[in-house]
C-alpha positions as CSV (number, residue, x, y, z in Angstrom):
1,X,94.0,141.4,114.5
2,X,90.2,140.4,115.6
3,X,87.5,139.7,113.8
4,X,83.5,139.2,115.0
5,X,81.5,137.7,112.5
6,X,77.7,138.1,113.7
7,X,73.8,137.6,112.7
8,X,75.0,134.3,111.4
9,X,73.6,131.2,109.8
10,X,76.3,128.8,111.4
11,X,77.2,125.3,110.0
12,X,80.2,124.7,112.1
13,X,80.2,120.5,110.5
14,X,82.1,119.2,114.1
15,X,84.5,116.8,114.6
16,X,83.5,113.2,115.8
17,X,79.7,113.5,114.0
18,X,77.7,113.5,111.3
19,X,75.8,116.4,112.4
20,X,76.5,119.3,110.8
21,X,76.8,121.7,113.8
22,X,73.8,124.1,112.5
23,X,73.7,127.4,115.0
24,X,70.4,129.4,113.7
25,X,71.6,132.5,114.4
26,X,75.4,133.0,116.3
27,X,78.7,134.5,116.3
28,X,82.6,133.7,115.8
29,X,85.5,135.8,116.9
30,X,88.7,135.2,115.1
31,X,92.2,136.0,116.6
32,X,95.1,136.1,114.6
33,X,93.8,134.1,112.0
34,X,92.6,131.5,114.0
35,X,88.6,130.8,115.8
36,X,89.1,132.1,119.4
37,X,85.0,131.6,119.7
38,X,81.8,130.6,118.7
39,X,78.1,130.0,120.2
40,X,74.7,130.7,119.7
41,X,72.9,134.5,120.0
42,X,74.9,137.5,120.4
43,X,78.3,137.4,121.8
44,X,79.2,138.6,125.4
45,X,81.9,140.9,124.0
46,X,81.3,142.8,121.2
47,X,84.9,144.4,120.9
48,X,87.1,143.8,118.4
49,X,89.1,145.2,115.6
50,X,86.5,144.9,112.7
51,X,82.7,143.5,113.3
52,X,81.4,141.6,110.1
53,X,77.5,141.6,110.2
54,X,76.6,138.9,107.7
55,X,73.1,139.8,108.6
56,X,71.4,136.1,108.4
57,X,74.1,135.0,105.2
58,X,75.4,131.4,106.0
59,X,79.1,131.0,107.3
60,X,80.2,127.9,107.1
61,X,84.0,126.0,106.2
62,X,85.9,126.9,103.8
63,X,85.7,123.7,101.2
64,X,88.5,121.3,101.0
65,X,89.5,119.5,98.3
66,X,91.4,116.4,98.5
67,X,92.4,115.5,95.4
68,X,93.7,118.7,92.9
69,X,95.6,119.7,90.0
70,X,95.9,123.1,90.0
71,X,98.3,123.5,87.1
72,X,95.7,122.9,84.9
73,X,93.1,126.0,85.2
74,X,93.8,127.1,82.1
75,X,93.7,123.8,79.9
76,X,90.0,123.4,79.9
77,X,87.8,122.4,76.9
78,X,90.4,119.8,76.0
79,X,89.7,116.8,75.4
80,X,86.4,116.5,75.6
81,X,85.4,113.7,73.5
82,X,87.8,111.4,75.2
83,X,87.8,109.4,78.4
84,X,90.6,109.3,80.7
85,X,94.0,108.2,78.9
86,X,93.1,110.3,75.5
87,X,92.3,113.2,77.3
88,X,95.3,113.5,79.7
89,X,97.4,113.3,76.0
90,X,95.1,115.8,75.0
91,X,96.1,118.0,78.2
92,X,99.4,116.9,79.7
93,X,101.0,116.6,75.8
94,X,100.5,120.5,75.9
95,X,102.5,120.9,79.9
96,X,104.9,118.5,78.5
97,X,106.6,121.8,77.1
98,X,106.2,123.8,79.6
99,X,108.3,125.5,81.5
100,X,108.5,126.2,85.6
101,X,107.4,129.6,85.0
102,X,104.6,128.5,82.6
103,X,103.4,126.0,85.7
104,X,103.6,128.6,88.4
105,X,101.5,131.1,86.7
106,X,99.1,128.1,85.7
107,X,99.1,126.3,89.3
108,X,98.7,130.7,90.5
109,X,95.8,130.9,88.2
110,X,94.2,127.6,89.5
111,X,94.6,128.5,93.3
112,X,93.1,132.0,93.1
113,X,90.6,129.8,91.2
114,X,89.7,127.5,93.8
115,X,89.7,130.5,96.4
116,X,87.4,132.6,94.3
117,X,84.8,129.4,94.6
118,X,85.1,128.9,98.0
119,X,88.0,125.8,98.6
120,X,90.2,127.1,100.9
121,X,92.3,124.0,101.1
122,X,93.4,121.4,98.6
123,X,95.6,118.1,98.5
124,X,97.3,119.5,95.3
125,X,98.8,116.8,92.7
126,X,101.7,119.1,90.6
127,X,102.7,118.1,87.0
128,X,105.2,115.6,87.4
129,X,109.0,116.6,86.6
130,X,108.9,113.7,84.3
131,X,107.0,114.5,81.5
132,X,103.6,112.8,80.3
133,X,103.6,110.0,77.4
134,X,100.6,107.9,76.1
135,X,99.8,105.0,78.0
136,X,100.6,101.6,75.9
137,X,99.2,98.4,77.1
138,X,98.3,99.8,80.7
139,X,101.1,101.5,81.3
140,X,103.7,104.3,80.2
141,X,107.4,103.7,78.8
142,X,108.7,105.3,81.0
143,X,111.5,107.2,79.1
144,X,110.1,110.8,78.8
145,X,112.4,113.9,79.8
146,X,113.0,115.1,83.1
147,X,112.5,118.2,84.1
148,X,114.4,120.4,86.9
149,X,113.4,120.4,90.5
150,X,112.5,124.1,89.9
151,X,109.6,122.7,87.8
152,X,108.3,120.9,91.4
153,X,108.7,124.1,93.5
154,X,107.4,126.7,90.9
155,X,104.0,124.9,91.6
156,X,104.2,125.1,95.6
157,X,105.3,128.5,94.6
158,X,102.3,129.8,92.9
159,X,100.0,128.0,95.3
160,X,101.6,129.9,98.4
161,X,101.8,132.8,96.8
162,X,98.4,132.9,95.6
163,X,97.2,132.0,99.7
164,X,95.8,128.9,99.6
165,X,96.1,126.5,102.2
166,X,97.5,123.0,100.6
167,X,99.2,119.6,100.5
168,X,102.1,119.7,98.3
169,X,102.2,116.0,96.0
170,X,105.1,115.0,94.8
171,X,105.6,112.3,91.9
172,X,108.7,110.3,92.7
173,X,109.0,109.3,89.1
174,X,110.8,105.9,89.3
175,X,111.5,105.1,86.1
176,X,113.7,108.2,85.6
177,X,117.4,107.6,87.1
178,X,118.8,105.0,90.0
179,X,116.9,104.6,93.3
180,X,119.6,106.9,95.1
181,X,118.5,109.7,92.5
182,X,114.8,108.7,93.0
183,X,114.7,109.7,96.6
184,X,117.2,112.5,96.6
185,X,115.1,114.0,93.5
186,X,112.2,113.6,96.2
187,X,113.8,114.5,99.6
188,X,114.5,118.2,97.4
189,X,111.1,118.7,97.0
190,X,109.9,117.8,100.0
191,X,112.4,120.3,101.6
192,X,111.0,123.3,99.7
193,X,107.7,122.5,100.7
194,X,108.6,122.3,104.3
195,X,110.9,125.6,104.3
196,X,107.7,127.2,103.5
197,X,104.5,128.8,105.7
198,X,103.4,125.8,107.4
199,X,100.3,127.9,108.2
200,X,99.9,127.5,104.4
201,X,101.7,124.5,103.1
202,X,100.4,121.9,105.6
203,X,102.5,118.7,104.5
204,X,104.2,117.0,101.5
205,X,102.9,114.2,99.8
206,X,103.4,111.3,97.3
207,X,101.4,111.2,94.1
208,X,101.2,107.9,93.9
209,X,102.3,106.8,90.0
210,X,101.9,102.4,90.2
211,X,98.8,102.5,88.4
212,X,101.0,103.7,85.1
213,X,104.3,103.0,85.9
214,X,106.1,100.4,84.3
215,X,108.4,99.3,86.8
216,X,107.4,96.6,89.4
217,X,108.9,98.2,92.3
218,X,107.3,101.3,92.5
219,X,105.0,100.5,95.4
220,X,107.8,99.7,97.5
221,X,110.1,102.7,96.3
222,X,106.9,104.6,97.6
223,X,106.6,102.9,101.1
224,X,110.0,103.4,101.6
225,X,109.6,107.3,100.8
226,X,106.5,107.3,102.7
227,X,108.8,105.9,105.8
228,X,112.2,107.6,105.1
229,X,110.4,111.2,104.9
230,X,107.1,111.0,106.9
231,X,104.8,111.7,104.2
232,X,101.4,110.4,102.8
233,X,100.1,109.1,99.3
234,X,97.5,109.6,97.6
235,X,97.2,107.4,94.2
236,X,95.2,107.7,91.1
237,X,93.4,103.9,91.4
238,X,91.3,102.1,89.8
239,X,90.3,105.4,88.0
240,X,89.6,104.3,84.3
241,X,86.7,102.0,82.7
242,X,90.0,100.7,80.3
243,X,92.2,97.7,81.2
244,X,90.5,96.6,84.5
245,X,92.0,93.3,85.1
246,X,95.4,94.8,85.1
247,X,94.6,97.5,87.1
248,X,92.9,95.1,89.9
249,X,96.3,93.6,89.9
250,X,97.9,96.2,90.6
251,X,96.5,96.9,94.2
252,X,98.1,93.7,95.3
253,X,101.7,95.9,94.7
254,X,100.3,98.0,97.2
255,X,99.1,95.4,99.7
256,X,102.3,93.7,99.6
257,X,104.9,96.6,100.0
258,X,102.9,97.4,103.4
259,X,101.3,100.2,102.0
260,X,97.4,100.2,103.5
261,X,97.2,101.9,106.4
262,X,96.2,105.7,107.4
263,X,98.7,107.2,105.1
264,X,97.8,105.5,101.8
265,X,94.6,107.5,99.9
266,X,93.2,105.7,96.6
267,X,92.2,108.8,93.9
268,X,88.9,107.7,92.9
269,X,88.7,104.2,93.1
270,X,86.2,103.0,91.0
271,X,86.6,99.8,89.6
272,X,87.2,97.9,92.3
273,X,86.3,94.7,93.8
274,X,84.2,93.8,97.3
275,X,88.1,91.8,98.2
276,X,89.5,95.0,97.3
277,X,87.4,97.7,99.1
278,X,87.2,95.4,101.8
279,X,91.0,95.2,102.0
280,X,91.8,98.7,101.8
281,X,89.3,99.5,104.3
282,X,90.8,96.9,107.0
283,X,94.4,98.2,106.9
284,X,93.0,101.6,107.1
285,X,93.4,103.0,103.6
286,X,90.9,106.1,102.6
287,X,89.7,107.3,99.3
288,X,89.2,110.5,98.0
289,X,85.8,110.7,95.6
290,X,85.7,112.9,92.5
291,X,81.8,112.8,91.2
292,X,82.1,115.5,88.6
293,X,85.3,113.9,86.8
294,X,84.3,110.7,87.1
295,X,81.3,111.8,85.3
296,X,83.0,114.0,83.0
297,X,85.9,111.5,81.6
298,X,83.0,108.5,81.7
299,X,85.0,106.6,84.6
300,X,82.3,105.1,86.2
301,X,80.9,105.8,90.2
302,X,82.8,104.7,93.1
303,X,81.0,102.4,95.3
304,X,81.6,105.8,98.4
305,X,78.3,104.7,100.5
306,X,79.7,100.4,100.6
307,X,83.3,102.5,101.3
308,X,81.8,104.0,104.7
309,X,80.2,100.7,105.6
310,X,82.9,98.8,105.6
311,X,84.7,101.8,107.3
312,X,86.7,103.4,105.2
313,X,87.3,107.5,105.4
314,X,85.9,108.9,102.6
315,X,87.0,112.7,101.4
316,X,86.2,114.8,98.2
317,X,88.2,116.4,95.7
318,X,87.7,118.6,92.6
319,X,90.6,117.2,90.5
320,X,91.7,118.9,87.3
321,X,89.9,122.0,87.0
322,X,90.7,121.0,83.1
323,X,87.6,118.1,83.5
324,X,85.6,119.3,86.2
325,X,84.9,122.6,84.5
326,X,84.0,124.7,87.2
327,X,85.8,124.0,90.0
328,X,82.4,124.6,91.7
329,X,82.0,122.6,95.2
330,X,78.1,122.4,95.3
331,X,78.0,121.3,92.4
332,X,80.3,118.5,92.7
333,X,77.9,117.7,95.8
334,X,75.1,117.7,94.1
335,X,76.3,115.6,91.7
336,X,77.7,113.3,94.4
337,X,74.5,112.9,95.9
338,X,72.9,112.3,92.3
339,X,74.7,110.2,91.2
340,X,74.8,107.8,94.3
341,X,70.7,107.5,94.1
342,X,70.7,107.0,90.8
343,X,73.0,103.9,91.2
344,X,71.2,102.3,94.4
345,X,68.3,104.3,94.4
346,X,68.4,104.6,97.2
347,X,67.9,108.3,98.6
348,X,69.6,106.9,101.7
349,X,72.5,106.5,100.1
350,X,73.8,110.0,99.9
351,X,72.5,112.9,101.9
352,X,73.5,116.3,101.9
353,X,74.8,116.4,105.5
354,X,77.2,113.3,105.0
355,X,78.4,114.9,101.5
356,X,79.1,118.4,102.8
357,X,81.0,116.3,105.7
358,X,83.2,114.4,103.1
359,X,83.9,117.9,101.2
360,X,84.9,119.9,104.1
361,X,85.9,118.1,107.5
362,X,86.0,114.4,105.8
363,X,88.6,115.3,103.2
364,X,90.5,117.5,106.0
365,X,90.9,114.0,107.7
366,X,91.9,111.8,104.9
367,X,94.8,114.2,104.2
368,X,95.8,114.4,108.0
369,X,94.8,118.0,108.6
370,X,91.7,118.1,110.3
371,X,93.5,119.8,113.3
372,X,93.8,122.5,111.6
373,X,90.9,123.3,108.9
374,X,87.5,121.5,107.3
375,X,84.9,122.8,110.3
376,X,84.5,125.7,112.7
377,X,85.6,125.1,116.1
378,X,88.2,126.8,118.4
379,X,91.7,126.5,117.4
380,X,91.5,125.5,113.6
381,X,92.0,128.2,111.3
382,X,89.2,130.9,110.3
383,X,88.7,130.0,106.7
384,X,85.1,130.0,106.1
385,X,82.8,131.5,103.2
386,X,79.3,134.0,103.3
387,X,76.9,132.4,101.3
388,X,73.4,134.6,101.0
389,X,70.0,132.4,100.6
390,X,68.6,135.3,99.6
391,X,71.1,136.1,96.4
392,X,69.5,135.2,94.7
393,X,66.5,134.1,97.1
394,X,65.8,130.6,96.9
395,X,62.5,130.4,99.3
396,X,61.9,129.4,102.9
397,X,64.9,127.4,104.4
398,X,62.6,124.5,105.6
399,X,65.8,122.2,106.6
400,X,69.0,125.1,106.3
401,X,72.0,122.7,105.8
402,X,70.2,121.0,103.4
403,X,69.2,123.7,101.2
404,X,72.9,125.4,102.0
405,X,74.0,121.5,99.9
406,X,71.0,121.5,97.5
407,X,70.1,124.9,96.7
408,X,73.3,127.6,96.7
409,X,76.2,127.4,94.2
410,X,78.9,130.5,93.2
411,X,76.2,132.9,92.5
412,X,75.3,133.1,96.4
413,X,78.4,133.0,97.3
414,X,79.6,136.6,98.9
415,X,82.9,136.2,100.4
416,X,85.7,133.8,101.1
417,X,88.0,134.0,104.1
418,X,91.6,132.7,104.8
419,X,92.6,133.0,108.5
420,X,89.7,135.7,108.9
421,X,91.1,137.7,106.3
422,X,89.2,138.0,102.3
423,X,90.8,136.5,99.9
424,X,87.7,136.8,97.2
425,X,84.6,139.0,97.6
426,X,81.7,138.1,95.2
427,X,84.3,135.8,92.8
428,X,86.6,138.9,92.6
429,X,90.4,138.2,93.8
430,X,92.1,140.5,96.6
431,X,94.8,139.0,95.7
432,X,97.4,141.5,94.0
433,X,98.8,138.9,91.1
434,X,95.5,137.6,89.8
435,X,95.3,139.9,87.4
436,X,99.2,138.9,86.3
437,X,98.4,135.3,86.8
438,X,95.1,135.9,83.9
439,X,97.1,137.6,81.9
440,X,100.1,135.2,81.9
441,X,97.7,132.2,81.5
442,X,96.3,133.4,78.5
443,X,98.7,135.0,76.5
444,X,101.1,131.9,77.0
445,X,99.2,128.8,77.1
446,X,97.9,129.7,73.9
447,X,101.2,130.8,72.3
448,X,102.4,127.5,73.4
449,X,99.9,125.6,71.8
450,X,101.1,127.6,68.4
451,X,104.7,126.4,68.8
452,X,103.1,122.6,69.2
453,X,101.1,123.1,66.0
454,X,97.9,122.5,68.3
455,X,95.1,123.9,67.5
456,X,92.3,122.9,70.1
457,X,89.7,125.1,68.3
């Protein structure tokens, strides 16, 4: 199937600059699912299956978010008065219960979520098969149940089947069983994920657990896994204002086990040190920056415009939809960019073409998929999103890509499309389980929250 998108507002964001690629008015052709053209004007040949006249909308990339947890769409409002630690009991103590088919109907829920708001791509952490327990001095016992592989897959499940684009991330869970159990627990996983679409489920991933775990070797238990299997990490770092010294000392686990290089991501990454940062950055370690959590859970702000000094690849996530609310990508741009000033002030520090770069192309690259998706060029896949200036209007467009970063959000937002096909049309679903995956979400998180005795309200 073909598809010509025309009378376009382009923002293409190409690979190799920081420019974002703005075409004033210009065309796209997709071919089975993938960009087969774009330029400038009208298009030489105007033939093709079906002709989309966005009539001066903006099309730009589908967003991608590079550090997820889908699973928990329908746990928001918890926690609220809590910072990190308190609120994950707050959250996880409820999925501690659950079962796989309560976490694929949740991570379901979450992906159509993301879709409907215009991500069409995530790095997505699932609930660990061991479950959650409160942190004690820095860390967790270690000794909480374990749950079936099916637990694992039921969340790469609901994320295919909802038609998102994604990095599966796995928890290894290190404390739970002998290392031979460790990595054949893992090497299932992995397999699942990699039986599936790769057009959809683009790799498989560690969730990197050393910043909580108890045991000493799970840096190295990672590296190995991250050799043995060919897969990335991305780790929750550095994330919480609590216990900072111990966390600091943490990173050297990582140093030493060989870690640092182009397949190690830090999650957020905020309390760390100029040795630090400037470590990470040398052995070629990225970071994935999460403005709206961090704000939300009173982390702190990540030091992202010293990060690109010094070199480091810089992408953005959404995280839990549980504490960013609204899994809303300008918003967690614009909230970015105002919290960067507000630290150096400095407007220098953060402008809205490097910040739609790191939430689109930039966290394409930290993940390793930037062949594939974050910008509009030939080959990649057609995921991109209409977005209308004029719906509501918001004035002249003296600079466009500025006011695309500064001035939309969900309400201009028109379409969303996956492989040039929609997947959400004005924040409605095409998909046919959404309406299931609602339903399921909140009939049963609710009724589990009853069997716990919780009651949030």
């Amino acid at each position: 199937m073909s598809l010509l998108v025309i009378n376009a507002r382009l923002i293409t964001v190409s690979a190799g600059t920081d420019d974002p690629g703005y075409i004033e008015r210009g065309w796209m052709r997709v071919e089975d699912g993938r960009i087969a053209g774009i330029g400038a004007g009208d298009p030489s040949d105007t033939t093709a299956d079906e002709v989309l006249d966005v009539d001066g909308a903006f099309v730009a990339p589908g967003f991608v978010s590079s550090h997820s947890h889908l699973f928990t769409s329908g746990l928001r409002g918890l926690g609220v008065a809590d910072t990190l630690y308190g609120w994950c009991d707050s959250m996880l103590g409820m999925t501690a219960h659950a079962t796989p088919e309560d976490i694929y109907w949740s991570t379901l829920h979450g992906a159509l979520d993301f879709l409907g708001n215009g991500v069409t791509t995530a790095y997505n952490f699932t609930d660990p098969q061991q479950a959650w327990e409160s942190m004690v001095d820095g860390k967790r016992v270690g000794n909480a149940p374990l749950r079936g592989t099916g637990y694992h897959t039921r969340q790469a499940d609901g994320c295919l089947d909802a038609g998102l684009r994604f990095v599966d991330s796995i928890g290894m869970d290190v404390t739970a069983g002998t290392d031979d159990e460790i990595f054949a627990r893992f090497e299932a996983s992995v397999a699942h994920t990699r039986a599936m679409d790769p057009d959809f489920a683009l790799g498989a991933s560690i969730m990197g657990q050393v910043q909580w775990s108890p045991r000493p070797e799970a840096a190295e238990l990672e590296v190995e896994a991250m050799r043995r299997f060919g897969v990335t990490n991305q780790a929750h770092f550095l994330e919480s204002p609590e216990a900072v010294e111990l966390q600091q000392s943490k990173f050297a686990l990582y140093r030493d086990a060989g870690a640092l290089g182009p397949d190690m991501m830090f999650g957020h990454f905020i309390q760390t040190t100029p040795e630090i940062i400037e470590q990470a950055a040398a052995g070629g370690a990225s970071m994935s920056w999460q403005p709206a959590s961090n704000g939300r859970l009173a982390s702190g702000t990540a030091l992202v415009p010293e990060m690109i000094a010094m070199g480091m690849k810089v992408g953005m996530g959404l995280d839990d939809q549980a504490c960013t609310d609204v899994s809303d990508p300008w918003q967690n741009m614009r909230m970015g960019i105002a919290m960067q000033r507000a630290r150096t002030k400095d407007p220098l520090s953060m402008m809205p073409e490097l910040v739609l770069r790191l939430h689109t192309l930039g966290s394409a690259e930290i993940m390793g998929v930037a062949d594939r998706v974050g910008s509009l060029e030939v080959g990649k896949f057609a995921d991109f999103v209409v977005v209308d200036p004029r719906r509501p209007d918001v004035g002249p467009l003296w600079h466009p890509v500025r006011s695309y970063v500064l001035s939309m959000s969900l309400r201009n937002l028109l379409g969303v499309y996956v492989g040039g096909k929609p997947v959400s049309r004005s924040g409605e679903s095409t998909n046919p389980l959404a309406a299931e995956a609602s339903e399921r979400v909140h009939r049963d998180l609710p009724a589990m929250a009853e069997r716990l005795g919780r009651h949030p309200h």
